[in-house]
C-alpha positions in Angstrom: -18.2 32.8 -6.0 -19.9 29.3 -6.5 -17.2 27.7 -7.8 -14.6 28.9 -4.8 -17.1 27.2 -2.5 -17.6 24.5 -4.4 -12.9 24.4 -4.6 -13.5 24.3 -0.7 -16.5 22.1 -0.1 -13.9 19.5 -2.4 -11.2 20.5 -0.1 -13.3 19.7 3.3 -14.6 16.6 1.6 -11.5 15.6 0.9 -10.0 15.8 4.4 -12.5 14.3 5.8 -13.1 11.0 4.0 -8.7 10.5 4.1 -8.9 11.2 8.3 -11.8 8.3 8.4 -9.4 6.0 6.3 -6.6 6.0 8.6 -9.0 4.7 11.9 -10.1 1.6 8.9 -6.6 1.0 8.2 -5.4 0.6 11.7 -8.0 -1.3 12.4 -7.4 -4.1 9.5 -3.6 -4.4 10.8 -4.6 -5.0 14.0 -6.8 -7.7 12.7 -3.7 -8.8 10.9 -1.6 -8.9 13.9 -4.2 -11.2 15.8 -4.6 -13.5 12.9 -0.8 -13.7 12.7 -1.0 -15.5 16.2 -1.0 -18.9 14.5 2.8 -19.7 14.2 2.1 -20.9 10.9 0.7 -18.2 10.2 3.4 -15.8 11.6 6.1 -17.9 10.3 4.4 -16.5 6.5 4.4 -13.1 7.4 8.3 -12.8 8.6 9.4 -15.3 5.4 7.0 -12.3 3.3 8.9 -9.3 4.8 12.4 -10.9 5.0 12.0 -11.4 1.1 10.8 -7.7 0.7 13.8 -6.6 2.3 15.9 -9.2 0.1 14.7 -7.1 -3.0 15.2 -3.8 -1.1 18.9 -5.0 -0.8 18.8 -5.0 2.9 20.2 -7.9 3.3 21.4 -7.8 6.9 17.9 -7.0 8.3 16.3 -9.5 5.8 18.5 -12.7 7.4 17.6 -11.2 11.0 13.9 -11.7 10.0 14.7 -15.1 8.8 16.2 -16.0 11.8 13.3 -14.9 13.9 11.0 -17.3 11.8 13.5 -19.6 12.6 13.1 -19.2 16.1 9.1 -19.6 15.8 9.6 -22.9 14.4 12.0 -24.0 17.0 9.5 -23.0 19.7 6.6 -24.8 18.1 8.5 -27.8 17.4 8.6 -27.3 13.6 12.0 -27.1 12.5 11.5 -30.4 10.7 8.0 -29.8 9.7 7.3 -28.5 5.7 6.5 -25.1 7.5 10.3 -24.5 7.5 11.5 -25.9 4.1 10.3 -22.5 2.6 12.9 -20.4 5.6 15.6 -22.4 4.5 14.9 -22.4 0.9 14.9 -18.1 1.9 17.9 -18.3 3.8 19.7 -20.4 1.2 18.6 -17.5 -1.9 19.7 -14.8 0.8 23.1 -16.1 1.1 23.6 -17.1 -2.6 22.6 -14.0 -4.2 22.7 -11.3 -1.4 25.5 -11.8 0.9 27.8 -13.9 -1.0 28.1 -16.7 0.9 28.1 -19.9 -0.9 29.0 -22.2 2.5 26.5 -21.3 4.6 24.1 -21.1 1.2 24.7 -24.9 1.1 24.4 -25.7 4.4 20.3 -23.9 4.4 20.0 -25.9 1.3 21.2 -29.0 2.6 18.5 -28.0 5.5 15.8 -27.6 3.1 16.9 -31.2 1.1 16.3 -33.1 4.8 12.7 -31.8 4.6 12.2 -32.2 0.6 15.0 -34.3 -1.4 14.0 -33.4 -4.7 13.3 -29.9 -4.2 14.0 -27.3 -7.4 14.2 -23.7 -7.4 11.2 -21.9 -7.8 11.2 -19.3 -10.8 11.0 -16.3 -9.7 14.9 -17.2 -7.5 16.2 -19.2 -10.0 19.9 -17.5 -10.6 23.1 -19.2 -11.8 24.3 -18.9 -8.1 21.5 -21.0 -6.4 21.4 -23.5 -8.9 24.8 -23.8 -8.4 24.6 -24.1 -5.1 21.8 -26.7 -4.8 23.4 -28.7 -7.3 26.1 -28.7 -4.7 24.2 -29.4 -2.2 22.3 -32.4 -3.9 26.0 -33.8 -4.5 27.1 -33.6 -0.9 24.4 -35.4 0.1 24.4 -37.7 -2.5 21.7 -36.4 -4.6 24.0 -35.8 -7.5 26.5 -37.0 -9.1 28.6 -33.9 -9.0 28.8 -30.4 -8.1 28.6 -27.5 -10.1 31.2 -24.8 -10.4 30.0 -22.3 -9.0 29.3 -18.7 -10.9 31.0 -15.2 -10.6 29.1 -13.2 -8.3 26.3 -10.5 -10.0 27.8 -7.4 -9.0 29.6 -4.8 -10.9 32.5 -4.3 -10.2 35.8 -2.7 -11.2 39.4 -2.5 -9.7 42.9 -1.8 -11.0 44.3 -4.8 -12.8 46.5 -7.1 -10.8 49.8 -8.6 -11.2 49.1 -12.0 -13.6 48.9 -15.2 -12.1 49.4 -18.7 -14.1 45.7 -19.6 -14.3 44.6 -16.5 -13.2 42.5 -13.7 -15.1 45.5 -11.2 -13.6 46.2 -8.3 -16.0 42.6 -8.5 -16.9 39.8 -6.6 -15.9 36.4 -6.9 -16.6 32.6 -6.6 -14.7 32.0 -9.7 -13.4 28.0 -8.9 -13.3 25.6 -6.2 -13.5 21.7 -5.4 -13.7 19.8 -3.7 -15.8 16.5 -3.5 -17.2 14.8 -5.4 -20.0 15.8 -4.0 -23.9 18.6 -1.5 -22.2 21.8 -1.1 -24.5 25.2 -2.2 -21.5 28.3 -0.9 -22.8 30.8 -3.1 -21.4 34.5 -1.4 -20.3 37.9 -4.1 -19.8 41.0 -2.9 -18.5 44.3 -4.6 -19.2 47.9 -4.1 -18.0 51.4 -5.8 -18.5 50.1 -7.8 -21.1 51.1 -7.4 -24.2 47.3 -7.8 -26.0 46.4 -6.9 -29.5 42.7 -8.0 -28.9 39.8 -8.6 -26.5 37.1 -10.4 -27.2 33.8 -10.2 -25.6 31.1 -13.6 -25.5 27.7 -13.2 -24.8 24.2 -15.2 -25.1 21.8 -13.0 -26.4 18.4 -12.8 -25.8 19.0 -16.6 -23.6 20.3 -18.3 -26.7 22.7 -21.7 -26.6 25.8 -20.0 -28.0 27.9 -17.4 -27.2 28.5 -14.8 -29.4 31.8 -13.0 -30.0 32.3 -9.2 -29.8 35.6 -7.8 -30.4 36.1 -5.1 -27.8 37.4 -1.4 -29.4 40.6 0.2 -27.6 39.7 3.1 -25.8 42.6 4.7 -23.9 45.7 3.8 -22.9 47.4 5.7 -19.9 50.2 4.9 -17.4 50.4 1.2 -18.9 46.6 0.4 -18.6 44.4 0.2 -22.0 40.5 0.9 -21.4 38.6 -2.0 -24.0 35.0 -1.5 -24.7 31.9 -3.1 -26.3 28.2 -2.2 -26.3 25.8 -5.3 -26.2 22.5 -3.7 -28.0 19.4 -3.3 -26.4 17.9 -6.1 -29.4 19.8 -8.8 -27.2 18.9 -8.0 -23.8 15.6 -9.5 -23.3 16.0 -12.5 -21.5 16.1 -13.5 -17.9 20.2 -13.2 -18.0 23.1 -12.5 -19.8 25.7 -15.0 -19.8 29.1 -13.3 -20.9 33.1 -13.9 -20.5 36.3 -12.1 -21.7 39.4 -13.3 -23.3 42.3 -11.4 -23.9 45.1 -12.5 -27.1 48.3 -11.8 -28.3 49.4 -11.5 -32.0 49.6 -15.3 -32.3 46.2 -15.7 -31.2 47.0 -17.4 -28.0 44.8 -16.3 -24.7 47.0 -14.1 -22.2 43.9 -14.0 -19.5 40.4 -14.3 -19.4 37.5 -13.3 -17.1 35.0 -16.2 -17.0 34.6 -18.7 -18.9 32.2 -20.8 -20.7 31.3 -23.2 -18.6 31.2 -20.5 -15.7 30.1 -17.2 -17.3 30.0 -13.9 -15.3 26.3 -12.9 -15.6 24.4 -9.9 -16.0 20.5 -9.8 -14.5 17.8 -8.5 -16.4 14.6 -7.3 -14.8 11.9 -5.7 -16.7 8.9 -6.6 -18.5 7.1 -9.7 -19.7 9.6 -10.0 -22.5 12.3 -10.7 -19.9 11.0 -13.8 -19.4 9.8 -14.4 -23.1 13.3 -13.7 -23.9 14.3 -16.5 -21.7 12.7 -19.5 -23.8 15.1 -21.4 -26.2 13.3 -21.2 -29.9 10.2 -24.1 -29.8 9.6 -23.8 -26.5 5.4 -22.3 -25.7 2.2 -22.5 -23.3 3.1 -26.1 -23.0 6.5 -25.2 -21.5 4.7 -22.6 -19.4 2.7 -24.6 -18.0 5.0 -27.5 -17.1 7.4 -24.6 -15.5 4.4 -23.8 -13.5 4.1 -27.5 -12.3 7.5 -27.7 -11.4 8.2 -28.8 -7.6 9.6 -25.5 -6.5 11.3 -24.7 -3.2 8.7 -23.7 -0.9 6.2 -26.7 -2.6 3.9 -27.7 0.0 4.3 -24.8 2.2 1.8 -21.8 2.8 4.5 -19.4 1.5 4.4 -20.5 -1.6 1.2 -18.6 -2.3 2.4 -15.6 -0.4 5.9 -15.2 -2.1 3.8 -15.2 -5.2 1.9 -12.7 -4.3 4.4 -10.7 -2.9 5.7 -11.3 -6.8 2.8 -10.3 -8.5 2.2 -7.3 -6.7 6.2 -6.1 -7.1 6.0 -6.8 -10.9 2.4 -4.7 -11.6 -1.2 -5.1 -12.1 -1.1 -6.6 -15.9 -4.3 -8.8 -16.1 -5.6 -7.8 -12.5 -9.8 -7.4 -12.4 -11.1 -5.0 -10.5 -14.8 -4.7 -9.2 -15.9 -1.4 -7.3 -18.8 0.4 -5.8 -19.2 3.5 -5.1 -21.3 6.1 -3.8 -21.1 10.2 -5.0 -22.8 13.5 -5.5 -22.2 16.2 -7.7 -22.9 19.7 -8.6 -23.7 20.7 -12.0 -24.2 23.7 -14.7 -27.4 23.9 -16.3 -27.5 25.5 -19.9 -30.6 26.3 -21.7 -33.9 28.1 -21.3 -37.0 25.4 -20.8 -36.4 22.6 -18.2 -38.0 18.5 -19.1 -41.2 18.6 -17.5 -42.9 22.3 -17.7 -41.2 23.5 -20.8 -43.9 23.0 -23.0 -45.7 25.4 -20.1 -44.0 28.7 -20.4 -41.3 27.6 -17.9 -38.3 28.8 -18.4 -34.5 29.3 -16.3 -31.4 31.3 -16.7 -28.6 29.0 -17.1 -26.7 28.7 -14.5 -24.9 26.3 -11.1 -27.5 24.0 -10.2 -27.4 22.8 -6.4 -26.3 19.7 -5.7 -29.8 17.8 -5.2 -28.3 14.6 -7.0 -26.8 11.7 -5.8 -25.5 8.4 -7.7 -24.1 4.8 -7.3 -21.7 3.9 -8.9 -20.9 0.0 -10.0 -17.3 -0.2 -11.9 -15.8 -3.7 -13.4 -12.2 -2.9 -14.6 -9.1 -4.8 -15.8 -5.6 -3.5 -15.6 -4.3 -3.7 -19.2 -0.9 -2.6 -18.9 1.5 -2.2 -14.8 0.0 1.0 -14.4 -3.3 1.6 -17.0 -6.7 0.1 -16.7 -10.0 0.3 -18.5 -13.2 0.5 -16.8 -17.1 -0.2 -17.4 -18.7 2.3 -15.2 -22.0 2.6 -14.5 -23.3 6.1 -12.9 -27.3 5.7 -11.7 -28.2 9.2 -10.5 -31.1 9.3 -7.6 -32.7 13.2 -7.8 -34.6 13.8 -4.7 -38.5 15.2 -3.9 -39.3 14.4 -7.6 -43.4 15.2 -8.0 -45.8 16.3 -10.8 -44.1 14.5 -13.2 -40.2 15.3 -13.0 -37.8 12.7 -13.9 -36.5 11.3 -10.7 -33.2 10.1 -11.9 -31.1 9.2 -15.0 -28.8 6.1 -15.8 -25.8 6.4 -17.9 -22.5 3.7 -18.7 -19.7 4.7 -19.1 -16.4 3.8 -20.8 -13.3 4.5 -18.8 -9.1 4.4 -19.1 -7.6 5.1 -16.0 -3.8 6.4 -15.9 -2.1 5.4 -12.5 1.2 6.6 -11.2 3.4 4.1 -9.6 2.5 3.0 -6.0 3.9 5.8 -2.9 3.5 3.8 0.4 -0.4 2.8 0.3 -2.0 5.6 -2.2 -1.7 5.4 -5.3 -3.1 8.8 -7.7 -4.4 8.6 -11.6 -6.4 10.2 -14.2 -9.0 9.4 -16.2 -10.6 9.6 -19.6 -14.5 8.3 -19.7 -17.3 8.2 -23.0 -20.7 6.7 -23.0 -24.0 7.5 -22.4 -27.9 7.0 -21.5 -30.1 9.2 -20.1 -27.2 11.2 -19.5 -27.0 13.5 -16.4 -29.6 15.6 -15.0 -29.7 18.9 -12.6 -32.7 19.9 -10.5 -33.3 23.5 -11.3 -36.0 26.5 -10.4 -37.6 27.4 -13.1 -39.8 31.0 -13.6 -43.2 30.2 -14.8 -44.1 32.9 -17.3 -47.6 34.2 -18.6 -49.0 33.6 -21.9 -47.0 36.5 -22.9 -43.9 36.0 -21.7 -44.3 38.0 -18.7 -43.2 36.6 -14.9 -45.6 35.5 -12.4 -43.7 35.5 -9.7 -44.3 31.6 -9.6 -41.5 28.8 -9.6 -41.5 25.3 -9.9 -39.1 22.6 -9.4 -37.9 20.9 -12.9 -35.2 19.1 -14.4 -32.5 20.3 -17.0 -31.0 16.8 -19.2 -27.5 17.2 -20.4 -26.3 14.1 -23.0 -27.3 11.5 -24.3 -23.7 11.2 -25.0 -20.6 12.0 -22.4 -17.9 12.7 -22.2 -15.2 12.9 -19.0 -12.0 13.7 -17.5 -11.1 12.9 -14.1 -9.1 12.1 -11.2 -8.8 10.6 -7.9 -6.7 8.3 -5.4 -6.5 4.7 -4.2 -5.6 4.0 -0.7 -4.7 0.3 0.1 -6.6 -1.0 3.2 -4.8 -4.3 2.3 -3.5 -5.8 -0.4 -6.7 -6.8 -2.4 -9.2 -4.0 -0.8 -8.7 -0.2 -1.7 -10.8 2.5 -0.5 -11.3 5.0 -3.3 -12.0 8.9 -4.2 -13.1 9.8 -7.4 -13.5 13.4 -9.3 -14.6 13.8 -12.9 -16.6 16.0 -15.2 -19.3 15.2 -17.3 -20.6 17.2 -20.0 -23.2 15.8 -22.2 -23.7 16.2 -26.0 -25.9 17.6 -27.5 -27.2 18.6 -24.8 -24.3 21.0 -22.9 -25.2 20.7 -19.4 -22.3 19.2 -17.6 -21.8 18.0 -13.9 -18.7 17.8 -11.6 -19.1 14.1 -9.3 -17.5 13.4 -6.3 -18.0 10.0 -5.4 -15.9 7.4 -2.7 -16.3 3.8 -2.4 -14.4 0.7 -2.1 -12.3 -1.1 -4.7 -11.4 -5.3 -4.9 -8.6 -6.2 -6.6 -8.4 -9.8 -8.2 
């Protein structure tokens, strides 16, 4: 019976704490929204979200958004201040990568070059295609001394071969681009027709080296005139940043029939992943030094305020690795006390049945943590119980630290739910109880006192609980997890709430 009302009094809790969340959040986005009055400042927050919608794929709405930044710095007179070179420098990504539009990708760059001449892609954009297209940029306005070709788009796909063409890759298929994550195996698929090929060779950089390496391709199929050539790049070479990679296709003499790419203007597959992605992309020799002189590059919103958001907006798409966290919280709990004397009057003929103990406990709870991996972090808890009306010698509280790993699952909208594992100890826990007092032979007076029952030193934990994000560095939290102490059995269940900080 205990425990169902304790499953309900969780339950009630529960509800409760999550309906006083959602008045907090509102409240912090409005405070947002005010802030974002400064056109500065609003300029920031549409640049933010048009580049969230960039890596959603929503391209369409993400240059709308642009535009309407656009429009903010037209009306405040800063369409040739540093405020905008960060838009263009958006715009210019938007239009290389996303819609496939290399004119108008010059043209924002060519923008951006007014503002800063000898501006360079930041790292996280940094593709074959905007490269390309600043580079011809630059040389349009004189910046360079000559364009560069630019790059097959990154996209898969696949059609039915065409007719040959002198020059041309016609009777030749092959994916043009792609994306896949970090250490995945890509099997690679050609089609050829009215060509008459006896090999195709694929060339790929692996793992971002200076060559390319050759693959010959196996035949498939063959079927109403069109072979099927494959080729499976292992996972081993897929850990850097990109893939450059081209096709030929030869006759018996060795001669190339058609190609798709080429050397100096590889198709390219994308690679997104982990940290070895970008490991992967360092030619051998290259360390921290490097790192750090990548990090000191001028990059294309240098100088601008959205620099710091966009890599934010970064961090916080690619996980948690390395992020502190620092917490305080505040809990109760309810407990099961096992035994027969309590702490204080044990030694007097007191004695209890073992038993649920009522909740007449309460605890802070301080908590420095540090994301070790995107979605698992490790915790030093401390728990610092407070037991109330504590007379006549009964312990009026315990302290206890605790070790914790924390399992999370990925991020859905604003909560985010783990798990938890904790060890430690201290004074362990402690449960008020009522305790019989006994005559000298055993016999029941009819008298109780109030007394504590210890369970630890040692503890150990599971748990549970959700994070809600108020923003993106505060978190209001919920936590659940049982204690049970050794030697000593008696365990408690803790329901604390607090708020989280995120560094």
């Amino acid at each position: 019976m205990l425990s169902r009302q304790f499953a309900r009094l969780l339950t009630l809790a529960l509800s409760v704490l999550l309906s006083l969340a959602r008045p907090q959040a509102a409240s912090a986005a409005e405070a947002k929204a005010d802030a974002s009055a400064d056109p500065v400042e609003k300029v920031q927050k549409l640049n933010r979200y048009a580049m969230q919608l960039f890596d959603d794929l929503n391209f369409a709405l993400a240059e709308k958004t642009l535009f309407e930044a656009l429009g903010v710095l037209e009306k405040h007179n800063l369409a040739s201040a540093p405020a905008s070179l960060g838009t263009h420098g958006n715009l210019a990504v938007l239009y290389s990568v996303g819609l496939k539009n290399p004119d108008k990708a010059v043209a924002e760059f060519k923008k951006a070059l007014v503002i800063k001449p000898d501006l360079k892609m930041s790292k996280q954009r940094t593709t074959p295609e905007t490269e390309a297209n600043l580079a011809r940029a630059k040389a349009d306005m004189g910046l360079a001394t000559a364009p560069v070709p630019a790059p097959k788009p990154i996209a898969v796909k696949e059609s039915a071969p065409e007719p040959k063409r002198p020059g041309s890759g016609g009777g030749l298929k092959c994916p043009d681009g792609g994306e896949i994550q970090s250490g995945d195996d890509v099997t690679l698929k050609c089609l050829t027709a009215e060509l008459r090929v006896s090999s195709v060779t694929l060339y790929y950089k692996p793992n971002g080296s200076e060559e390319f390496r050759p693959m010959p391709m196996g035949k498939a199929d063959t079927s109403g005139g069109v072979t099927t050539w494959t080729a499976k790049i292992p996972g081993s070479d897929t850990n850097a940043r990109w893939v450059p990679m081209y096709f030929e296709a030869r006759n018996d003499a060795g001669a190339v029939l058609a190609s798709s790419g080429r050397a100096d203007s590889p198709n390219v597959i994308t690679v997104k992943g982990t940290d070895a992605a970008e490991a992967g992309s360092r030619t051998p020799g290259e360390g921290d030094e490097d790192d750090a002189e990548e990090e000191d590059r001028d990059e294309i919103d240098d100088n601008n305020p959205l620099a710091r958001l966009e890599n934010e907006r970064r961090r916080e798409r690619e996980g948690s690795r390395g992020t502190w966290t620092f917490a305080l919280g505040m809990g109760s709990g309810l407990g099961y006390a096992i035994g027969k004397k309590t702490e204080a009057f044990g030694k007097d003929n007191v004695q209890f049945k073992s038993g649920f103990a009522p909740a007449y406990l309460g605890q802070l709870v301080p908590e420095i943590g540090l994301f070790i991996g995107r979605n698992t972090a490790m915790s030093a808890t401390g728990r610092i119980q407070w037991i109330q009306g504590s007379k006549y010698g009964t312990a009026s509280g315990a302290w206890s630290g605790l070790l914790r790993f924390l399992f999370f699952t990925e991020p859905d909208g604003k909560v985010r739910w783990y798990f938890s594992t904790a060890l430690g100890g201290g004074e362990g826990v402690r449960l008020r109880v009522n305790a019989a007092v006994n005559d000298e032979q055993g016999n029941p007076t009819g008298v109780t006192v109030s007394d504590t029952v210890r369970g630890g030193p040692f503890l150990v934990g599971l748990g549970g609980g959700m994070a809600y994000k108020i923003t993106r560095r505060w978190h209001w939290t919920v936590d659940t997890q049982v204690l049970v102490g050794i030697p000593k059995p008696s365990s408690v269940i803790d329901l604390t709430t607090g708020i989280r900080w995120m560094h």
